[in-house]
TIMI-291223 format. One line per 4 residues: number of its first residue (from 1); their letters; for each residue x, y, z of N, C-alpha, C, O. Coordinates in Angstrom, 2 decimals. Layout:
N
NUM = A = X,Y,Z,X,Y,Z,X,Y,Z,X,Y,Z | ...
end
This chain:
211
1 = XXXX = -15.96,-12.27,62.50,-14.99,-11.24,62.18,-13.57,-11.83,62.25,-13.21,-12.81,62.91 | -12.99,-11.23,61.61,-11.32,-11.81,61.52,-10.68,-11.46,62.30,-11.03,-10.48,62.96 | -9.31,-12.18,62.59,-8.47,-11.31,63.44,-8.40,-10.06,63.63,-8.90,-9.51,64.61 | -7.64,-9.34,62.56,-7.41,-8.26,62.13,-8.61,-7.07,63.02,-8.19,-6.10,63.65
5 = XXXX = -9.86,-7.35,62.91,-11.07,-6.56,63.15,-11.62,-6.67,64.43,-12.51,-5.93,64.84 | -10.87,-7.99,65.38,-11.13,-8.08,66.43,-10.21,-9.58,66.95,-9.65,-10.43,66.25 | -10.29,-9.51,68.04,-9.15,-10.31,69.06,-9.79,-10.15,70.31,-9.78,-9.18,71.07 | -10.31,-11.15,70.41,-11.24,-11.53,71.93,-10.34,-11.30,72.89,-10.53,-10.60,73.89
9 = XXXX = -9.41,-11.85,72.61,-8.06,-12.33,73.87,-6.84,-10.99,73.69,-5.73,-10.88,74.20 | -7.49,-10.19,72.86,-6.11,-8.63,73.00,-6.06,-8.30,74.66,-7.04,-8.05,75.36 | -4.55,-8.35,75.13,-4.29,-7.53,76.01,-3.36,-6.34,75.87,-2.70,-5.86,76.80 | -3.36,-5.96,74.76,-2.07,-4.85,74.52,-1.91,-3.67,75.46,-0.89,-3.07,75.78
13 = XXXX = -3.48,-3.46,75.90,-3.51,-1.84,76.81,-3.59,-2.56,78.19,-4.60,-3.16,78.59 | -1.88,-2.39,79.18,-1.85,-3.08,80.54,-3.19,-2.45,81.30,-4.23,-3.02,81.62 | -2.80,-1.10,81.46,-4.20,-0.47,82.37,-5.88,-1.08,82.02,-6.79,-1.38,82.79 | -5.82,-1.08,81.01,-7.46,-2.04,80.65,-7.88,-3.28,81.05,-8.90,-3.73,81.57
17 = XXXX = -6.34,-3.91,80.48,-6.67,-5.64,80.65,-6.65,-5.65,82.49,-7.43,-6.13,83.33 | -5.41,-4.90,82.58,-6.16,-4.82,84.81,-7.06,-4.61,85.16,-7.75,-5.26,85.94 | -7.37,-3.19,84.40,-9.20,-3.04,84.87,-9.86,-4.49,84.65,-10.22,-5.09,85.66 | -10.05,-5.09,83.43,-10.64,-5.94,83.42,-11.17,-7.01,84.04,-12.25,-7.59,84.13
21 = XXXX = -9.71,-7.12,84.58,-9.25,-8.64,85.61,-9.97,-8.13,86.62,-10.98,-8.77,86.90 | -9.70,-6.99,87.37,-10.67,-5.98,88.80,-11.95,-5.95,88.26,-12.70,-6.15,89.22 | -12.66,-5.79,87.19,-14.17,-6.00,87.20,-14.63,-7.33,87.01,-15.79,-7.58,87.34 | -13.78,-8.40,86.42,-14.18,-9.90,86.54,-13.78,-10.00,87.81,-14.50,-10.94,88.14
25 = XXXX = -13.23,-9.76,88.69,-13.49,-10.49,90.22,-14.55,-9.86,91.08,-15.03,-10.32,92.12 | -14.80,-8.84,90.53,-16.20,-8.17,91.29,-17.77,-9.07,90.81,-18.65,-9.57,91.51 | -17.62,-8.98,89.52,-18.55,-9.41,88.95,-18.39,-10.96,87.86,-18.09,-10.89,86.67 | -18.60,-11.95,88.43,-18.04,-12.97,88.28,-18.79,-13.54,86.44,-18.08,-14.25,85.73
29 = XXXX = -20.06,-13.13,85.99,-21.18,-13.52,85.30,-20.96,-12.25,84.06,-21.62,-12.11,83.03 | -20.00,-11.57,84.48,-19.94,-9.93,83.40,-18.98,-10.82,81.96,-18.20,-11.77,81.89 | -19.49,-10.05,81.19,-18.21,-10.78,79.86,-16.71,-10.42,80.12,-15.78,-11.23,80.06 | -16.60,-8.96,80.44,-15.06,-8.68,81.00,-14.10,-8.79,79.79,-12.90,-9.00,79.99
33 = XXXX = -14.62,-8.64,78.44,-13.33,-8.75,77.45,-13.63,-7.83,76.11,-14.71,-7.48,75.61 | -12.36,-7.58,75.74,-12.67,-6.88,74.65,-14.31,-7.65,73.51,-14.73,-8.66,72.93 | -14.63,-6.19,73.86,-16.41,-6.31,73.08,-16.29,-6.14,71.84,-15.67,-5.14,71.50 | -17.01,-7.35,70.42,-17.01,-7.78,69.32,-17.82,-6.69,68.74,-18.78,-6.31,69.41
37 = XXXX = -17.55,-6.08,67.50,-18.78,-5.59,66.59,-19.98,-6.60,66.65,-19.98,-7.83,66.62 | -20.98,-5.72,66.74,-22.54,-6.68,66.32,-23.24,-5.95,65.07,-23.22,-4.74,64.86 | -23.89,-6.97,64.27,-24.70,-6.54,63.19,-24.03,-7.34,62.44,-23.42,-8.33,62.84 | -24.14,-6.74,60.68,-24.39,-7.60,59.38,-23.01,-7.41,59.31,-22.47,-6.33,59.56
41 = XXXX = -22.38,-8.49,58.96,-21.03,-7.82,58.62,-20.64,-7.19,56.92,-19.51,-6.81,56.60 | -21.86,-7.19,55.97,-21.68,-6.72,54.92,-22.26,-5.53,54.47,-22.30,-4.93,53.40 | -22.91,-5.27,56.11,-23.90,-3.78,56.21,-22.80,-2.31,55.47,-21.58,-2.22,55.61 | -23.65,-1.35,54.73,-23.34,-0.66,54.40,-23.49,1.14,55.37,-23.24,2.29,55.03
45 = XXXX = -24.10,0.42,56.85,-24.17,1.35,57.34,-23.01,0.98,59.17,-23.31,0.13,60.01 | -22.11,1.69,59.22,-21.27,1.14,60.40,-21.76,2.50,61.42,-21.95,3.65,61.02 | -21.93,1.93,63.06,-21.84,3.11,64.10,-20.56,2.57,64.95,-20.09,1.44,65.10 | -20.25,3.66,65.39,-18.91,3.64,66.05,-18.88,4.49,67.19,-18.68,5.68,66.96
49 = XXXX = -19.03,4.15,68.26,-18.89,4.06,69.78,-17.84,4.71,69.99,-17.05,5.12,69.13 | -17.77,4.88,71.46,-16.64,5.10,72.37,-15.62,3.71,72.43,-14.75,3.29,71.67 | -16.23,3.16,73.83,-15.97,2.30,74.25,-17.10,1.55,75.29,-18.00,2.24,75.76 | -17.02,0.43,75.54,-17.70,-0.61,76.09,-17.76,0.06,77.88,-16.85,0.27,78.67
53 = XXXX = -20.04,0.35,78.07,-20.25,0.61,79.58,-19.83,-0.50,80.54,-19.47,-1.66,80.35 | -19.99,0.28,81.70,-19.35,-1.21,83.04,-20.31,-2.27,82.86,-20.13,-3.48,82.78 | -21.53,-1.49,82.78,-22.96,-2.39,83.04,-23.34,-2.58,82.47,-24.29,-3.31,82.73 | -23.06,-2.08,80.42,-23.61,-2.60,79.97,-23.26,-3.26,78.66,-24.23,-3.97,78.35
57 = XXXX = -22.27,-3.35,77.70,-21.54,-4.15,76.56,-20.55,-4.49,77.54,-20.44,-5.72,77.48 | -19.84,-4.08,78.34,-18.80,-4.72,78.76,-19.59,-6.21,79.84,-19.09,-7.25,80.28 | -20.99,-5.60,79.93,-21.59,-6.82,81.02,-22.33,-7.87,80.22,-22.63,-8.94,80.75 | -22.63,-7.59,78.99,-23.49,-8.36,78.27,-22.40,-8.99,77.16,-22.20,-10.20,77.07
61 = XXXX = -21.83,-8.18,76.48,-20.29,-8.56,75.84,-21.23,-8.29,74.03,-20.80,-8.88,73.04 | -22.45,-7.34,73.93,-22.88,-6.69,72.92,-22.89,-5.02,72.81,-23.78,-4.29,73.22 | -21.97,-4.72,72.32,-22.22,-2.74,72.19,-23.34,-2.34,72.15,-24.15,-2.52,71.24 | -23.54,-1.54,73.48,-24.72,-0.44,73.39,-25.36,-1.59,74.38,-25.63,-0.99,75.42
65 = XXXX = -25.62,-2.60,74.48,-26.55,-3.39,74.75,-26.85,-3.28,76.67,-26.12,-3.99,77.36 | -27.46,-2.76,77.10,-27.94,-3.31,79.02,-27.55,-1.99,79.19,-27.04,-2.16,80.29 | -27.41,-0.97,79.00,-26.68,0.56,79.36,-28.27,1.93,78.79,-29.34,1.75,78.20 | -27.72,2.93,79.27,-28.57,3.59,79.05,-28.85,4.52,77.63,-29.86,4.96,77.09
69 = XXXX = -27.19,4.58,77.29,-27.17,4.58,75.89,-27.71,4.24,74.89,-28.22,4.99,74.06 | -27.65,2.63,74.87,-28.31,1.62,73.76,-29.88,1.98,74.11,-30.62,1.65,73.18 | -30.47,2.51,75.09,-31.63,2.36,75.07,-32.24,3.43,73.89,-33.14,3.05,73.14 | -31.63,4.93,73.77,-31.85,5.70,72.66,-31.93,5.34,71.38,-32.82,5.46,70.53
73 = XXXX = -30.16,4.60,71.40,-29.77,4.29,70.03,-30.33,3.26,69.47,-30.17,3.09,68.26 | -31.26,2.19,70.36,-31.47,0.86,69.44,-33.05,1.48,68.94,-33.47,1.37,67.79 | -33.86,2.18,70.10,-35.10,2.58,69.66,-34.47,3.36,67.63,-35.01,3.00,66.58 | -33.34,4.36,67.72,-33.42,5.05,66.48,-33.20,3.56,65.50,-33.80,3.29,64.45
77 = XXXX = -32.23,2.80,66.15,-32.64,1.97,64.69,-33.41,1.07,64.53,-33.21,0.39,63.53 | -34.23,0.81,65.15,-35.51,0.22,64.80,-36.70,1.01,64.32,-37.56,0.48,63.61 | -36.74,2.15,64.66,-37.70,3.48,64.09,-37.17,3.85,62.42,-37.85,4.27,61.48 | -35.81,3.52,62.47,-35.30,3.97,60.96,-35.24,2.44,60.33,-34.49,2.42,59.35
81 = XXXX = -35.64,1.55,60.55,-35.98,0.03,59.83,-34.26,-0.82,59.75,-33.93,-1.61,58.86 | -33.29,-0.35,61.04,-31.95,-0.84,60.53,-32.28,-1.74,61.64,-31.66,-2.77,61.37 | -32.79,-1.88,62.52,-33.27,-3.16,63.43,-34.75,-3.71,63.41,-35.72,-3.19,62.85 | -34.72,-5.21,64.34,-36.28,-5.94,64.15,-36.51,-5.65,65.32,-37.60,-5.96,65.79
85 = XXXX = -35.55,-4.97,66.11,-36.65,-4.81,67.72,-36.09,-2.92,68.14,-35.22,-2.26,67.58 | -36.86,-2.60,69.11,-37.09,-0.75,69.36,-35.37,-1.08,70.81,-34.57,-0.22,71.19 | -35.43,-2.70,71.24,-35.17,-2.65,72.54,-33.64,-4.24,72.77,-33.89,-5.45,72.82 | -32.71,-3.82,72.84,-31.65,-4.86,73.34,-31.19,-5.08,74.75,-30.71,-4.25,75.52
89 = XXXX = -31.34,-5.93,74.89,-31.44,-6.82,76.51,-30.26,-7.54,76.82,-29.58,-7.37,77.83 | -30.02,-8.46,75.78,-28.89,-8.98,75.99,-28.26,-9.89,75.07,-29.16,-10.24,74.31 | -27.10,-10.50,74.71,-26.42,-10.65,73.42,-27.19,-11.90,72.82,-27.30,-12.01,71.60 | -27.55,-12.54,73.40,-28.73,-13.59,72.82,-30.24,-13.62,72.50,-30.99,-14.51,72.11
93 = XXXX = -30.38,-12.40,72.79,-31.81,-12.04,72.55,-32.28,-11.91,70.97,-31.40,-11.29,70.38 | -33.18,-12.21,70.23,-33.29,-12.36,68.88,-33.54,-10.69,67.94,-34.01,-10.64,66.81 | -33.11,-9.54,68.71,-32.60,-8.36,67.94,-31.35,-8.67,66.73,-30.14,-8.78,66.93 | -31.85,-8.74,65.84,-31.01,-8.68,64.54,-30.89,-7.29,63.56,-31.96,-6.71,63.41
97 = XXXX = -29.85,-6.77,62.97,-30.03,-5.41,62.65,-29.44,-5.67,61.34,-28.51,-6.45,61.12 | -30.19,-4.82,60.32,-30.44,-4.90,58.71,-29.75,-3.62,57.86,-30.25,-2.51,57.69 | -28.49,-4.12,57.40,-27.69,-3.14,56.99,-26.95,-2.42,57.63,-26.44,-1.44,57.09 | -26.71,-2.75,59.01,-26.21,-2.34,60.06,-25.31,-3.01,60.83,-25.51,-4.23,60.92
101 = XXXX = -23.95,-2.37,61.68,-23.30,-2.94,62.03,-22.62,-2.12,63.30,-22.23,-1.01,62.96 | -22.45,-2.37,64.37,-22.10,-1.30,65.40,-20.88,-2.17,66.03,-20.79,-3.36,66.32 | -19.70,-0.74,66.16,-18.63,-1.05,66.94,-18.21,-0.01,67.56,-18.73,1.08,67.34 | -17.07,-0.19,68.57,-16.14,1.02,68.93,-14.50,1.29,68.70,-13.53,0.64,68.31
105 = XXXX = -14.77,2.55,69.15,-13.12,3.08,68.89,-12.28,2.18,69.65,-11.24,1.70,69.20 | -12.81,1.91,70.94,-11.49,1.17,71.57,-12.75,0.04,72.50,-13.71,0.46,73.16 | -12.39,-1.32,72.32,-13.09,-2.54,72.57,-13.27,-2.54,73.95,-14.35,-2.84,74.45 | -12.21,-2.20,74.66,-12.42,-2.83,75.80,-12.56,-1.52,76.99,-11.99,-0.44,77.08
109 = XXXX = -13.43,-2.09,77.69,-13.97,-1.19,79.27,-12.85,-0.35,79.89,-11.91,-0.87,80.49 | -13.03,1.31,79.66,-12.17,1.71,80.16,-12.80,1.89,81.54,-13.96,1.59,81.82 | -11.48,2.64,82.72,-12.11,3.60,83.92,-12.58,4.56,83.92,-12.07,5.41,83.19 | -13.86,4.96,84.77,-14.61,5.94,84.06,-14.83,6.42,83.06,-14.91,7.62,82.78
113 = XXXX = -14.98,5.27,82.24,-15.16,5.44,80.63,-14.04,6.49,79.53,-13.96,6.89,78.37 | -13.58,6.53,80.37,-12.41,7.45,79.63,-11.02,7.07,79.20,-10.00,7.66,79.56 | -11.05,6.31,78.62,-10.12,5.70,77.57,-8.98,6.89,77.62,-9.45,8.02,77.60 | -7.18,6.74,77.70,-6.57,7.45,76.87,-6.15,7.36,75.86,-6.50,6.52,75.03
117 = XXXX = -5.23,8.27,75.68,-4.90,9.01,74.27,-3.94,7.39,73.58,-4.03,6.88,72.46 | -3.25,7.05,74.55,-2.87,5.82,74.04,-3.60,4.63,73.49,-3.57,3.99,72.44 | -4.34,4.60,74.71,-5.50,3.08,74.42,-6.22,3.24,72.84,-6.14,2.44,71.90 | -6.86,4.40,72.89,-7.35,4.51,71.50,-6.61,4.53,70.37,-6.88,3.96,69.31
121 = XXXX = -5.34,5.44,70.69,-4.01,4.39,69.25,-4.11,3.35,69.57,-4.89,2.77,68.81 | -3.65,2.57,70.51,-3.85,1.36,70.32,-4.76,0.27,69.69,-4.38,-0.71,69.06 | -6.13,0.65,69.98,-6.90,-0.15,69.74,-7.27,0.61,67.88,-7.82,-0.26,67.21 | -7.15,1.40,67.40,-7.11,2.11,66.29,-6.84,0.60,65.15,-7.74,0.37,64.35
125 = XXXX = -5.65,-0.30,65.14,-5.79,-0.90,64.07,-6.82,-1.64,63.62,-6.96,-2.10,62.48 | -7.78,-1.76,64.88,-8.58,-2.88,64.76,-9.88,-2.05,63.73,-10.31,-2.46,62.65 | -10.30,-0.76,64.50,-10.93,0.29,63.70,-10.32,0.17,61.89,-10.75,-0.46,60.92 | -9.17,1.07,62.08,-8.71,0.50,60.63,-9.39,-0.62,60.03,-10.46,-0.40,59.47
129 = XXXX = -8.94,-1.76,60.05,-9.08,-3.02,59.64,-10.49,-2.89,59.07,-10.81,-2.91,57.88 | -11.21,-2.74,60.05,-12.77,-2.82,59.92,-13.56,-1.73,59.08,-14.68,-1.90,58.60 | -12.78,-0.54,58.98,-13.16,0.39,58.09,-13.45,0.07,56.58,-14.39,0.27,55.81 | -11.58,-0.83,56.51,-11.30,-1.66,55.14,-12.14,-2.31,54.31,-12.10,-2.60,53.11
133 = XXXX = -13.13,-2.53,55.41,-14.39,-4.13,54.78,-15.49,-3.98,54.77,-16.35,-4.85,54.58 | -15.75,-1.97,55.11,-16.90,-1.72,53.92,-17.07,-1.62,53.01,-16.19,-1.21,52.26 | -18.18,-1.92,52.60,-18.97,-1.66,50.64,-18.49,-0.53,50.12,-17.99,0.25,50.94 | -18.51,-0.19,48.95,-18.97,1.30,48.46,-20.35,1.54,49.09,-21.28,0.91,49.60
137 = XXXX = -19.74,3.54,48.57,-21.32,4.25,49.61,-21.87,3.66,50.68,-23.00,3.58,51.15 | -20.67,3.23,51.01,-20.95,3.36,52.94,-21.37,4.49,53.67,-21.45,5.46,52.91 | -21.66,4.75,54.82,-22.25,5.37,55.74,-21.52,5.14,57.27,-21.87,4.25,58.05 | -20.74,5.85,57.46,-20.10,5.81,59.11,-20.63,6.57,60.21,-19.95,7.58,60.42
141 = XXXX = -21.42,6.46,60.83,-22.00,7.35,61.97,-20.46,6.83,63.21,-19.95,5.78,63.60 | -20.22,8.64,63.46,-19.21,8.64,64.22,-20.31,8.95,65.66,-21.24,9.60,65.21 | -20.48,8.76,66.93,-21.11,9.14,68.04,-20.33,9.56,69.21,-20.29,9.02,70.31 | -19.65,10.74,68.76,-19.10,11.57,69.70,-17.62,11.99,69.51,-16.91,11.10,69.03
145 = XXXX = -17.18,12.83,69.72,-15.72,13.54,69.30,-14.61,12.80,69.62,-13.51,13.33,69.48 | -14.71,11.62,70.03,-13.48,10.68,70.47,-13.51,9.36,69.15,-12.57,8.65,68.80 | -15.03,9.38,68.59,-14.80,8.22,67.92,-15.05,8.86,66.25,-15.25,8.20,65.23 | -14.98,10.17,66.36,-14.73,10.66,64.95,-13.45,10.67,64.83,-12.92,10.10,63.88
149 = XXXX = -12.54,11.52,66.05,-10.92,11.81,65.74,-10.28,10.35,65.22,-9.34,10.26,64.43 | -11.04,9.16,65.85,-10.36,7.84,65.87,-10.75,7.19,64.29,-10.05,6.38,63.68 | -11.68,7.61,63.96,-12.45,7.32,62.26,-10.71,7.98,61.15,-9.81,7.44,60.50 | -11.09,9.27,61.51,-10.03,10.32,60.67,-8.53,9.56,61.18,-7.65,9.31,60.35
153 = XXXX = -8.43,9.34,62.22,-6.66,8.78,62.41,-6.78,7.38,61.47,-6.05,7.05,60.53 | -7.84,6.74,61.98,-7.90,5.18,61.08,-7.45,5.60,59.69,-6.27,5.35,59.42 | -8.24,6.23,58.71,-7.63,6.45,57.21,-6.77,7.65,56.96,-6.76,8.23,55.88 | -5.88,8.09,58.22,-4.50,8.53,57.68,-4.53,9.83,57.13,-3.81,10.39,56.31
157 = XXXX = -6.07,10.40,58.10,-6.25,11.69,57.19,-5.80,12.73,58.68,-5.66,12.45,59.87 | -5.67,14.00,57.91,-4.98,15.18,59.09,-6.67,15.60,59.87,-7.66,15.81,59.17 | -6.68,15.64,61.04,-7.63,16.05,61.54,-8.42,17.54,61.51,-9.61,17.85,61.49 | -7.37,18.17,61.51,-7.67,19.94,60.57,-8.34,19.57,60.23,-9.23,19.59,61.09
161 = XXXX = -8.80,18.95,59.05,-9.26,18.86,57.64,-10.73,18.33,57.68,-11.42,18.36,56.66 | -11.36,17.69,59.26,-12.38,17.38,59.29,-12.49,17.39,60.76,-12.15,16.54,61.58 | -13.06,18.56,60.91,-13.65,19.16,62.16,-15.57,18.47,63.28,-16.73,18.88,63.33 | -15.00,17.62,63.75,-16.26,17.30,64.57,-17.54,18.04,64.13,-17.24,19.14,63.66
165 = XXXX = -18.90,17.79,64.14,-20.21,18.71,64.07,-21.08,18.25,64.95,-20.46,17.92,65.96 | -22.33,18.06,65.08,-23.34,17.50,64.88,-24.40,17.24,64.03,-25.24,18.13,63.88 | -24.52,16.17,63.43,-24.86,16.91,62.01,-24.05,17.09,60.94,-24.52,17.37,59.84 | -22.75,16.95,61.17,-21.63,17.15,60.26,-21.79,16.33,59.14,-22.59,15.42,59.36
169 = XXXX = -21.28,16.34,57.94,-21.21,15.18,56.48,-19.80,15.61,56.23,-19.47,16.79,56.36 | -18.93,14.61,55.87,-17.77,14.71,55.48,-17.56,13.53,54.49,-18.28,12.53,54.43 | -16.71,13.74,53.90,-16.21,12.85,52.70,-15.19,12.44,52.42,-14.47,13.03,51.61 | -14.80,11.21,53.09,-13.88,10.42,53.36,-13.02,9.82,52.39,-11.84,9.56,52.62
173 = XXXX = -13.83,9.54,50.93,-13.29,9.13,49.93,-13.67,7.95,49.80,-14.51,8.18,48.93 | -13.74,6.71,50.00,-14.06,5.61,50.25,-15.56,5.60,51.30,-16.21,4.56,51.25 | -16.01,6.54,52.07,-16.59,6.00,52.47,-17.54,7.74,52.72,-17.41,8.54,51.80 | -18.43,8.17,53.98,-19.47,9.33,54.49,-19.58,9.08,55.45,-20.14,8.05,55.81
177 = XXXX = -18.87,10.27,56.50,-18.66,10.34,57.97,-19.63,10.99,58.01,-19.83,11.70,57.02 | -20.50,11.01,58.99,-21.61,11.71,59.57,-21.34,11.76,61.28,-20.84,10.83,61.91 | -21.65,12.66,61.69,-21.18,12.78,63.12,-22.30,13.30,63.70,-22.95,14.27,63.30 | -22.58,12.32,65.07,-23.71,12.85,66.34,-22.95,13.12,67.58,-21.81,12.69,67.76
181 = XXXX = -23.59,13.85,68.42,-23.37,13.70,69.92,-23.45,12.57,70.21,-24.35,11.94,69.64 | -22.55,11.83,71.22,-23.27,10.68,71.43,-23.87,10.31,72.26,-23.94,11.28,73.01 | -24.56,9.27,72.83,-26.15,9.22,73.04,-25.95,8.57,74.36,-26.65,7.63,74.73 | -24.81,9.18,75.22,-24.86,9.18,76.58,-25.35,9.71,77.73,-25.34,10.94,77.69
185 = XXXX = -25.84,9.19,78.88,-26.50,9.71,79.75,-26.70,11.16,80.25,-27.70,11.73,80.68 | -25.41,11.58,80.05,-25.50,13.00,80.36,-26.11,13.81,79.02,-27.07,14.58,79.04 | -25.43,13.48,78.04,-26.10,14.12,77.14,-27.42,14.41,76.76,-27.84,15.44,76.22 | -28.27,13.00,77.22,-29.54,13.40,76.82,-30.55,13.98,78.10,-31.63,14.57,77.99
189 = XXXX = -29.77,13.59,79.37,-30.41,14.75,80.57,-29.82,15.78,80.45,-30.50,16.61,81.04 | -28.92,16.26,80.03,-28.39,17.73,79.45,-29.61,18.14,78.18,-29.44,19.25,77.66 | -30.28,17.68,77.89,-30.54,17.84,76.42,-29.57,18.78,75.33,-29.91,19.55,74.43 | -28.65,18.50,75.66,-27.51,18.15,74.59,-27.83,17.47,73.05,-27.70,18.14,72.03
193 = XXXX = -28.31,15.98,73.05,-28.63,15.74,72.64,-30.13,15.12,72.88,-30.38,14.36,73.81 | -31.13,15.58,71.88,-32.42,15.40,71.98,-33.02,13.81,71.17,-32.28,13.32,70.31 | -34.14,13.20,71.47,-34.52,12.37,70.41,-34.54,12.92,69.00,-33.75,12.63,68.11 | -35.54,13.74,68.95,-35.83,14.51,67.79,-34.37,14.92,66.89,-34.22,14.65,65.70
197 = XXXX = -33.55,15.50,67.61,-32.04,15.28,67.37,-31.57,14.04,66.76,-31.41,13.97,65.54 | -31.36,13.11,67.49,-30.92,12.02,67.09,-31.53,11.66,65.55,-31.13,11.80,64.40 | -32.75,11.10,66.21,-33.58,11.12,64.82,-33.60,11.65,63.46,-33.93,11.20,62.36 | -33.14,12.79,63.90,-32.57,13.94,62.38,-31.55,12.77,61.63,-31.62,12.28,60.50
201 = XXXX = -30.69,12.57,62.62,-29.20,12.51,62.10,-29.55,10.89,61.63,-28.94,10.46,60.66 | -30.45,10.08,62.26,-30.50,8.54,61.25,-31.67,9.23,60.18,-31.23,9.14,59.04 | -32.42,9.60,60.20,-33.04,10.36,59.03,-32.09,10.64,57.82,-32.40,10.24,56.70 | -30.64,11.51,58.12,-30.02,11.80,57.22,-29.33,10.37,56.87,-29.38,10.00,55.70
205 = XXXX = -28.67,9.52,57.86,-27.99,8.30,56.96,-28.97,7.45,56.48,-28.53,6.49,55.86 | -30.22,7.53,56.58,-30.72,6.68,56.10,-31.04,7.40,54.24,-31.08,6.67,53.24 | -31.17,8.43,54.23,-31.28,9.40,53.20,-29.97,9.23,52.42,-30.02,9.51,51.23 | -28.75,8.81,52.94,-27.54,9.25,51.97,-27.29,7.52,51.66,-26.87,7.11,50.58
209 = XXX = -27.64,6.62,52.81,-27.72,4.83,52.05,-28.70,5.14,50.87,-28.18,4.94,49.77 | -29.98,5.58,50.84,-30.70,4.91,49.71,-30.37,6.12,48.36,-30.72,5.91,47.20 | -29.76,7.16,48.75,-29.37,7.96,47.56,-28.81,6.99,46.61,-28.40,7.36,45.51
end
């Protein structure tokens, strides 16, 4: 990936890059840095995150990957044929994903996962950038109301105008926002969000790629 789409070494958000430095001295073996998109980079299907778990992309330095999250989301894309394995362990493990490409709104490990209102402008150009360098009839799975608002700010559109769902389809112009709950711990012991749920919603992007 290019600059523009990612910067290993960004420290722009002070509060993060501190956190950071405080979870690399705890945990000496953790990646501790802004976390890279993984997948094809010419995939026509992009997912888009929050931000990077303590324990698990921020520890492995692959999104979704060692957390309880990725455990939902990698089973859906290997059940929907966008991965070769149901299961990701860790960034060297031989899971490769087909037409697929996963990132987040904001790269690097927030506190209590809760990124602010700043950090995510901030980290927004990189989103941008990366939006730029999909195909036609792309497919954007947004996973959760922080990384849709951050989709809609990336291309400069008024947020009115495209209201969060589950389930939602929107039409971006360049590209097809689709929006899930996202596939965090609470959510799915809430059953908030369900498998069968989930499943719907790669059912539908997989339905609007091969349209």
């Amino acid at each position: 990936m290019s600059d523009p789409i990612f910067d290993r070494d960004c420290r722009r958000c002070p509060r993060l890059a501190g956190f950071l430095d405080e979870v690399r001295n705890k945990h000496a073996d953790y990646y501790c840095r802004p976390v890279p998109p993984f997948g094809d980079e010419q995939a026509r299907f992009l997912i888009v995150g929050l931000a990077p778990g303590l324990h698990g992309a921020n520890r492995t330095g692959r999104p979704f990957t060692g957390d309880h999250a990725g455990i939902l989301l990698y089973k859906m894309l290997h059940a929907h044929g966008f991965s070769t394995h149901e299961e990701s362990l860790s960034a060297d493990d031989p899971l490769r994903l087909d037409n697929c490409r996963i990132t987040n709104a904001v790269k690097c490990l927030p506190p209590q996962n809760k990124p602010v209102g700043a950090e995510i402008n901030t980290c927004n150009d990189f989103l941008a950038a990366e939006l730029d360098t999909l195909p036609a009839n792309a497919v954007v799975l947004a996973l959760g109301g922080i990384a849709h608002r951050a989709i809609v700010r990336a291309r400069g559109l008024r947020q009115a105008d495209y209201k969060f769902g589950h389930e939602a389809l929107h039409d971006l112009g360049d590209f097809r926002l689709l929006d899930s709950y996202h596939c965090s711990r609470y959510n799915t012991n809430t059953r908030r969000l369900t498998e069968d749920m989930f499943s719907a919603v790669f059912r539908q992007a997989r339905a609007l790629l091969d349209s």
